[in-house]
C-alpha positions in Angstrom: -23.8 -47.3 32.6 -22.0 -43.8 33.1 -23.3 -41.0 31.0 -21.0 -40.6 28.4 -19.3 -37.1 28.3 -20.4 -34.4 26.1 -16.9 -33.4 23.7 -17.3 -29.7 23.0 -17.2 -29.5 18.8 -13.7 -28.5 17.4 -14.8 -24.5 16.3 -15.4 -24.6 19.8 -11.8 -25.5 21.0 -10.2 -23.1 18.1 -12.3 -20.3 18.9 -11.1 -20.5 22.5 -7.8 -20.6 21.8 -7.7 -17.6 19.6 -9.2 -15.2 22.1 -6.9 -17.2 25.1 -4.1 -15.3 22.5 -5.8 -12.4 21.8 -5.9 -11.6 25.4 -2.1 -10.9 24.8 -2.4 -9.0 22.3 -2.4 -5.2 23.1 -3.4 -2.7 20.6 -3.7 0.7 22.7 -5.3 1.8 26.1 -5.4 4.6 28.6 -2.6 5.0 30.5 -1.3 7.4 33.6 2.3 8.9 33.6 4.0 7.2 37.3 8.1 8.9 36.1 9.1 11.4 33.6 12.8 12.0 32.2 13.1 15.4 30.6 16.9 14.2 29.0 15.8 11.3 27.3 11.9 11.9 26.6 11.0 7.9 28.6 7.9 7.7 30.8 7.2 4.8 32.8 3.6 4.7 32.4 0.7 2.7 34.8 -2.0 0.7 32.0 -5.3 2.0 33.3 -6.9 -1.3 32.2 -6.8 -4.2 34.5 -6.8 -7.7 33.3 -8.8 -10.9 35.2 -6.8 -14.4 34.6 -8.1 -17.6 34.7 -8.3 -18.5 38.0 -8.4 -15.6 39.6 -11.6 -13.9 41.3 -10.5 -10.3 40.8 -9.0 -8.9 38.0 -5.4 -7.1 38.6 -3.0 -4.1 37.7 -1.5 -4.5 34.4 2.9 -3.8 35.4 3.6 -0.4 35.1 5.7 -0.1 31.9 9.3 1.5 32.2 10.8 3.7 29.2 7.9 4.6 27.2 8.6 7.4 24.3 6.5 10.1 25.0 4.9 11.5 21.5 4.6 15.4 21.4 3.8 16.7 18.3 6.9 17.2 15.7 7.7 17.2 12.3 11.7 17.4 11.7 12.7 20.2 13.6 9.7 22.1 14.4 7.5 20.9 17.4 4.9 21.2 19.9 7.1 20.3 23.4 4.3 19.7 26.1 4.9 19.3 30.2 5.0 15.7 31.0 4.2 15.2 34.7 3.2 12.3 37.2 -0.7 11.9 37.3 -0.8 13.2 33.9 -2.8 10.6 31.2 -2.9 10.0 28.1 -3.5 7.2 25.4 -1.0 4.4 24.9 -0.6 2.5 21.7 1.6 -0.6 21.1 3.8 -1.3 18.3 3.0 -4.4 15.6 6.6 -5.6 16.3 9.5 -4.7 18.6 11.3 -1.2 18.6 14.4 -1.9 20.5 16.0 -1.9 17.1 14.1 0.9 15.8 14.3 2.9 18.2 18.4 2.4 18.4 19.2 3.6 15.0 15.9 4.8 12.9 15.2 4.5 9.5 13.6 0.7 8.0 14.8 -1.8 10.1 14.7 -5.9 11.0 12.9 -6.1 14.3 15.0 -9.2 14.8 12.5 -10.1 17.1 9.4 -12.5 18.0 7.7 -9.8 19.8 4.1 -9.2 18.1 1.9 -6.1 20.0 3.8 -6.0 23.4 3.7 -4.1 26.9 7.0 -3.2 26.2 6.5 -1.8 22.9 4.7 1.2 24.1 4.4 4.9 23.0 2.6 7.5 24.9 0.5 10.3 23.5 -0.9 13.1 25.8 -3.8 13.1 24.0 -6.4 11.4 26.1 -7.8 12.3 29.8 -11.2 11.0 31.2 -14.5 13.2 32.1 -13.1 13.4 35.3 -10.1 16.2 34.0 -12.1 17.3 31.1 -10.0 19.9 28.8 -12.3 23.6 29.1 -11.2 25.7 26.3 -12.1 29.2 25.7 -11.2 29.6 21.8 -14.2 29.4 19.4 -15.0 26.7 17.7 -12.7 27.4 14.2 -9.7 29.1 16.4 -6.4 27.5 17.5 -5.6 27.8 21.4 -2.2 27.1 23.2 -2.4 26.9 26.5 -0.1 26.3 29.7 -2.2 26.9 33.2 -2.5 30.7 33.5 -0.9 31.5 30.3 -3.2 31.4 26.5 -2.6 32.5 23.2 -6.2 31.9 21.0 -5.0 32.4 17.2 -8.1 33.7 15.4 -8.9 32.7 11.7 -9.0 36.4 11.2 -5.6 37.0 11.4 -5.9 38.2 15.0 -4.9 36.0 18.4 -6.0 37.0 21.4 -3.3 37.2 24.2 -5.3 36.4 27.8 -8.7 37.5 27.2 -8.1 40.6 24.8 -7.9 40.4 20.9 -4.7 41.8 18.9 -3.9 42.2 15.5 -0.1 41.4 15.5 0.4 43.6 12.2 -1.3 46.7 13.1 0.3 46.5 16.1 3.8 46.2 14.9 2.7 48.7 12.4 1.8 51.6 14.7 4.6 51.1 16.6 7.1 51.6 13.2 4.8 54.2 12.8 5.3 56.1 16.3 9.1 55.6 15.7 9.6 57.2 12.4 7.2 59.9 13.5 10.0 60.4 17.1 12.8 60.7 14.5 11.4 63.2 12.2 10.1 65.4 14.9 13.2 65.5 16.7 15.3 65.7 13.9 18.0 63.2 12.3 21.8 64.5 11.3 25.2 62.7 11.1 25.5 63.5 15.1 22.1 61.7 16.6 20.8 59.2 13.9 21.6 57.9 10.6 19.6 58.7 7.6 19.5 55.3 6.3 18.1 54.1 9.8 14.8 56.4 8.9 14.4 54.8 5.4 14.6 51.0 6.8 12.2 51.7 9.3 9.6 52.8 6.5 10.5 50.2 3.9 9.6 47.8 6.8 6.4 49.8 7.6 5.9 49.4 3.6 6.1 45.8 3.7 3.3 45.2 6.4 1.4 47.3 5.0 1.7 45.1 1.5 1.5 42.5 4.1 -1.6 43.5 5.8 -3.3 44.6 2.4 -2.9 41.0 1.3 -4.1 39.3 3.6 
């Protein structure tokens, strides 16, 4: 009599079914930057995470993903622009449904679509590299540094930033140099034919006001 074959319980055949699905379901990864379009703000961006199907021996590349917003930092009309680059990485998320429509017109829309956690419903945000690229930063540990290869601006919680390596108080500095340019007109002298009165007393109510500034802060 052949031994009867063992039937794997049902939990067993659910379970197995939800992570088969899950599989598809992509929530956010590292990703590399393989095309950049200034005009229009779209990456197409490689997944750094390969995926093994059943069947196969060795997992594979994910499909590198074409027009990808890029996500610099923004609120309105004020922003952050960074350089966007091939080779550069970063971190990219995928949207709970799709942003064709979204994306067309803004605002609250009807996705109008079946799509749940796609590839192609990716955003990129250069916030992410690996230890290999680490980010070395010079500021202290409560300052605020921009930085773009050989050029850095640390902003100090003083009220100073330092320019390079050297530390500046933007006030004083604007300050001395009001003051060095009211102290040129009064020692050369100030008439109808070289400079206007009025000119003088401008330049010292705007020395007045850093000063109220600077005694403020």
């Amino acid at each position: 009599m052949a031994a009867r074959e063992e039937t794997k319980p049902l939990s067993n055949t659910i379970e197995e079914a939800i992570r088969q699905k899950l599989l598809n379901l992509h929530t956010a990864m590292p990703g590399t930057i393989e095309s950049y379009d200034e005009l229009t703000g779209l990456a197409s961006v490689r997944p750094a995470f390969r995926r093994k199907y059943v069947g196969q021996s060795s997992p594979v590349d994910l499909p590198v993903i074409p027009n990808v917003p890029v996500g610099h930092m923004r609120m309105g009309s004020a922003w952050i622009k960074l350089p966007v680059k091939k080779g550069d990485t970063g971190f990219l998320i995928f949207s709970e449904r799709a942003m064709d429509k979204w994306k067309a017109l803004g605002g609250s829309v009807d996705p109008d679509d079946p799509r749940h956690h796609d590839l192609t419903d990716a955003v990129f945000l250069p916030v992410l590299s690996p230890k290999t690229s680490p980010m070395i930063s010079e500021a202290g540990s409560r300052s605020v540094e921009i930085k773009n290869q050989l050029s850095r601006i640390e902003m100090l919680p003083d009220g100073k930033f330092k320019i390079g390596t050297n530390a500046v108080d933007a006030l004083s500095l604007f300050n001395e140099l009001l003051q060095s340019l009211i102290d040129a007109l009064v020692i050369t002298g100030i008439g109808p034919q070289k400079f206007s009165p009025s000119t003088l007393v401008q330049f010292e109510l705007i020395k007045a006001k850093l000063d109220q500034i600077k005694g403020g802060s």
